[in-house]
C-alpha positions as CSV (number, residue, x, y, z in Angstrom):
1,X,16.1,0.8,-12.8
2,X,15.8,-0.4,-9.0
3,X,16.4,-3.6,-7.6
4,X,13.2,-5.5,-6.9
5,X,12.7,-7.5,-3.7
6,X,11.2,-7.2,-0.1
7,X,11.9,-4.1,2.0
8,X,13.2,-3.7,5.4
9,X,10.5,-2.7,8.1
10,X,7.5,-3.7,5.4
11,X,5.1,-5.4,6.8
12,X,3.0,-8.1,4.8
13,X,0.5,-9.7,6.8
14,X,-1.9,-12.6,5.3
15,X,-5.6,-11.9,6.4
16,X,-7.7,-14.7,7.4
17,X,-11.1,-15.9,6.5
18,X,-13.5,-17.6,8.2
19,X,-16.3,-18.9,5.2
20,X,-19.8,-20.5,6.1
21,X,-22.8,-20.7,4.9
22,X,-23.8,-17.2,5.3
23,X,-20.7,-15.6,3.7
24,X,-17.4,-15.0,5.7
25,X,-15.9,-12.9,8.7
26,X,-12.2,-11.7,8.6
27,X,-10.2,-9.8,10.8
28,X,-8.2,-6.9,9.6
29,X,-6.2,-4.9,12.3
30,X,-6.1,-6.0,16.0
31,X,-4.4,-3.8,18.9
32,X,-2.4,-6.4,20.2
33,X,-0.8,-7.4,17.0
34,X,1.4,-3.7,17.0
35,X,1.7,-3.3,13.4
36,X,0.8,0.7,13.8
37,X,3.0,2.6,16.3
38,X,-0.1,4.7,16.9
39,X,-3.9,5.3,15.4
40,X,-4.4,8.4,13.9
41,X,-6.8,7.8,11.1
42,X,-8.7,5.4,9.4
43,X,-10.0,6.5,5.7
44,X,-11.7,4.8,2.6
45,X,-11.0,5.2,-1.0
46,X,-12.7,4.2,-4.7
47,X,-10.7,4.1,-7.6
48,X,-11.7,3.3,-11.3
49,X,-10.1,0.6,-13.6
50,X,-6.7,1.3,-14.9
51,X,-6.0,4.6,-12.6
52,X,-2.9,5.1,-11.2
53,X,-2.1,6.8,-7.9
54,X,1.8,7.3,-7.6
55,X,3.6,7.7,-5.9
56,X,3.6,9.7,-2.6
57,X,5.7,9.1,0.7
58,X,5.1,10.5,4.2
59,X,8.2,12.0,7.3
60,X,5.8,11.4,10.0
61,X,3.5,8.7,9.1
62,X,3.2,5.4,8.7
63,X,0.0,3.7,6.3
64,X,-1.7,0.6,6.8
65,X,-3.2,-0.4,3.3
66,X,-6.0,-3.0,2.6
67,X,-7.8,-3.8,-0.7
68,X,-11.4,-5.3,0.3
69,X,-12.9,-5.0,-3.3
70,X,-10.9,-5.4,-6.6
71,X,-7.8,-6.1,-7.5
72,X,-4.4,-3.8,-6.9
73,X,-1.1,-3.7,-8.2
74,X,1.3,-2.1,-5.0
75,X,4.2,-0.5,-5.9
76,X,6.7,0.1,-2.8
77,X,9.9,1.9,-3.5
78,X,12.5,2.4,-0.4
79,X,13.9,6.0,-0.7
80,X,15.3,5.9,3.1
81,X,19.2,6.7,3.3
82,X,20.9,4.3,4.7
83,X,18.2,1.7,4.9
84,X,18.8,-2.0,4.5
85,X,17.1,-2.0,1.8
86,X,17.5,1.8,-0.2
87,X,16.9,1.8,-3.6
88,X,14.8,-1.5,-3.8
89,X,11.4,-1.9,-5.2
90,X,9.0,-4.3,-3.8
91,X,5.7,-5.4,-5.8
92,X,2.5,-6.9,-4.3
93,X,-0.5,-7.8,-5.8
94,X,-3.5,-7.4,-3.1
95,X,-7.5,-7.5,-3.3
96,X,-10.6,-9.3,-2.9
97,X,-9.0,-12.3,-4.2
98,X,-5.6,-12.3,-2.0
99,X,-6.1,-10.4,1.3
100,X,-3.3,-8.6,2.5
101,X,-2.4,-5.8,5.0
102,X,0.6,-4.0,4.0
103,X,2.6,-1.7,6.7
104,X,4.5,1.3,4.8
105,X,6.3,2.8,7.0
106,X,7.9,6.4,6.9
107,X,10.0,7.6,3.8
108,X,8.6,4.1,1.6
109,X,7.6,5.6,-1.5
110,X,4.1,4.1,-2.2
111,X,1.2,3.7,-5.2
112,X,-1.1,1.6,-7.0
113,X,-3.3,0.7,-9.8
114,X,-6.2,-0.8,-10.6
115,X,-6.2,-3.9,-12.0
116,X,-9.3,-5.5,-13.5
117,X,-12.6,-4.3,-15.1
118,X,-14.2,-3.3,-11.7
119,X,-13.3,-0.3,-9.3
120,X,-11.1,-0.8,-6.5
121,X,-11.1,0.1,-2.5
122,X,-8.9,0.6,-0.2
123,X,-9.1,0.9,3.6
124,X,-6.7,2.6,5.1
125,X,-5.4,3.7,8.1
126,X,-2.5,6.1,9.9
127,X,-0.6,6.9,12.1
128,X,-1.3,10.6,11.9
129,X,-4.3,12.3,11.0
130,X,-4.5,14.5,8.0
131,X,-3.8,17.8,8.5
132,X,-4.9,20.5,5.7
133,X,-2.9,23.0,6.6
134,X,0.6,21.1,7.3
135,X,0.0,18.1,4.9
136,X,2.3,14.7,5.4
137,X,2.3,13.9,1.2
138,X,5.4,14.2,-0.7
139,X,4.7,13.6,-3.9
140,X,6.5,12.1,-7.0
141,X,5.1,11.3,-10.4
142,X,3.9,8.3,-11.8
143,X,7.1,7.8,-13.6
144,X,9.8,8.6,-11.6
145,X,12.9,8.4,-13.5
146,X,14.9,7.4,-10.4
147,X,12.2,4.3,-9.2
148,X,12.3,3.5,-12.8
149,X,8.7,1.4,-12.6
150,X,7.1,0.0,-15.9
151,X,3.5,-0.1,-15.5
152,X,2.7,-1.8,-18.5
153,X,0.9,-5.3,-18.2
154,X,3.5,-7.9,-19.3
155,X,1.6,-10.4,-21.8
156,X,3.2,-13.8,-22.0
């Protein structure tokens, strides 16, 4: 089982939203805030209650994650030798509710689930763009003996 706690070179950045009478406006990424080293795609994605994607980790790019609708349970492993931080796992629980970009940089083993009883999406963006033929996804399973993660829901 893996340590928990925060990871070196994560980046957890509180959105902010401006609420009125209409409804509300909220930044997400600015240019001059340098949380991406470079733009190389942005991409959406819609996942159904209680699915799982884990894990994955990119060499060459970094992801930018944000939840606009639902709720998500993050899962960030550090699999980087000789990182500050190697072998810990960090949990963060992002979505409509609490608005969080999260910065995964290279060799961060990442995934998520749905929480709640309404599909989830997540806007994301890269610092490389997908390439078919030479794909950036190394993939692990959901249960990787060696992050150890329980994703069982822990009634108390």
């Amino acid at each position: 089982m893996s340590r928990m706690g925060p990871i070196h070179d994560v980046i957890v950045k509180r959105l902010v939203r401006h609420p009125d009478d209409r409804g509300f406006f909220q930044e997400i990424l600015r240019d001059d805030e340098a949380l991406l080293r470079r733009f190389g795609q942005a991409s959406l994605s819609m996942s159904y209650p209680g699915v799982i994607k884990a894990f994955h980790y990119h060499e060459r790019q970094d992801d930018l994650w944000f939840f606009p609708v639902g709720s998500a349970q993050v899962v960030l492993y550090d699999a980087r030798q000789g990182s500050k931080t190697e072998g810990i796992t960090q949990v963060l629980y992002p979505g409509e509710d609490n608005p969080l970009l999260i910065v995964i940089p290279v060799g961060v083993v990442h995934g998520y689930r749905v929480l709640g009883a309404k599909p989830l999406m997540i806007v994301y963006f890269t610092t490389e763009s997908y390439r078919p033929e030479d794909p950036d996804e190394k993939r692990l399973e959901w249960d990787d003996a060696t992050i150890g993660f329980d994703w069982t829901t822990k009634y108390r």
